[in-house]
C-alpha positions as CSV (number, residue, x, y, z in Angstrom):
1,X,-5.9,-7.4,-17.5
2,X,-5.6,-3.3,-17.6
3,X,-7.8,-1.1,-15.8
4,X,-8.3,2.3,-16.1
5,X,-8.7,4.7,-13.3
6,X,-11.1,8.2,-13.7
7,X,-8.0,10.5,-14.9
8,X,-7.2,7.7,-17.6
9,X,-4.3,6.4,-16.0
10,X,-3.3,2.8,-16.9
11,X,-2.9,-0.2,-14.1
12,X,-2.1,-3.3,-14.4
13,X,-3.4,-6.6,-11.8
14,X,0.2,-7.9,-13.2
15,X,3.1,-6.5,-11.1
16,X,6.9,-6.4,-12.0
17,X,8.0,-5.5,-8.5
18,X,8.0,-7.0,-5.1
19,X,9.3,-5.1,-2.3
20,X,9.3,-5.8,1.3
21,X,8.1,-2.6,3.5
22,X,10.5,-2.4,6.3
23,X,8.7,0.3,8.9
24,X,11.6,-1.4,11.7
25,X,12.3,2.1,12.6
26,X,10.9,4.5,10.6
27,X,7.7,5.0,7.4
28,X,8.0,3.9,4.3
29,X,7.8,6.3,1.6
30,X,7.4,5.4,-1.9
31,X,8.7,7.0,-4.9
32,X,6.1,5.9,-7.3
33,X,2.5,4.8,-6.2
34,X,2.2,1.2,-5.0
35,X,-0.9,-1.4,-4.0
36,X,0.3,-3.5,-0.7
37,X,-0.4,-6.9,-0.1
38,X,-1.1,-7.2,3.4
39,X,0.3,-10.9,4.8
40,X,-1.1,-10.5,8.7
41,X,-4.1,-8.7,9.2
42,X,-4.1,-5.5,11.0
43,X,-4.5,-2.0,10.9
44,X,-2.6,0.3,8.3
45,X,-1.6,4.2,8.0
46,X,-1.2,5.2,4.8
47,X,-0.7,8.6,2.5
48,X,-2.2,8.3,-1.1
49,X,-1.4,11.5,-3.6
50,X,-5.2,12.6,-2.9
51,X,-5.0,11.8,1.2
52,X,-2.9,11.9,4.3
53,X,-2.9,9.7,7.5
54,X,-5.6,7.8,7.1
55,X,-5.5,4.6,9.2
56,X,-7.4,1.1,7.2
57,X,-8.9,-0.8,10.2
58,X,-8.6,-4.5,10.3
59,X,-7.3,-4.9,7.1
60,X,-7.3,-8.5,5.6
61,X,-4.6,-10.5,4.2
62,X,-4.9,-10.4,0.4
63,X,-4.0,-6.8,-1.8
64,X,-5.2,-4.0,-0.5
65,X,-7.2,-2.2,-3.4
66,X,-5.6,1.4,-2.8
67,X,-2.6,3.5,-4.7
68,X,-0.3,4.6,-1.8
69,X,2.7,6.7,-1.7
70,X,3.3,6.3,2.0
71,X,2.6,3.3,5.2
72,X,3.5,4.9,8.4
73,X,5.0,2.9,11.1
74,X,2.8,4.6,13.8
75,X,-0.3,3.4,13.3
76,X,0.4,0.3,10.9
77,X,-0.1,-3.2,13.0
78,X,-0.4,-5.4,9.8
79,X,2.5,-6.8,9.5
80,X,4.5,-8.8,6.2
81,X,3.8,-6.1,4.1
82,X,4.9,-6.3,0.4
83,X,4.7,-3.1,-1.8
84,X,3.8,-4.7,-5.5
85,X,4.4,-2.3,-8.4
């Protein structure tokens, strides 16, 4: 399945690449957008391109349903993390 955000960009729910997010010691910044999925629930700081610093509360496990380009290590208490591209 493909969807379509409001500037036209393509997205699949299909992903090619699994990454762990390692924020061990410092943020994880992303060179192209990523979702997460989140595998303990907690809170998470994250930039997208439109937004900066904004902390998620409680988040579940399960993909998160937002484009980031950043998860800050301040601020971020869910933990098992996987940036899915």
């Amino acid at each position: 399945m493909v969807l379509r955000n409001d500037r036209g960009r393509q997205y699949s729910l299909a992903f090619s690449s699994l990454t762990s997010v390692n924020l061990s010691s410092t943020d994880a910044t992303f060179t192209e957008p990523v979702q997460l999925y989140i595998g303990t629930t907690g809170d998470v700081k994250v930039d997208t391109r439109e937004s900066t610093g904004v902390t998620l509360k409680t988040v579940p496990v399960g993909i998160l349903p937002v484009i980031v380009t950043k998860v800050y290590k301040d601020g971020t208490s869910a933990q098992e993390i996987i940036a899915l591209r």
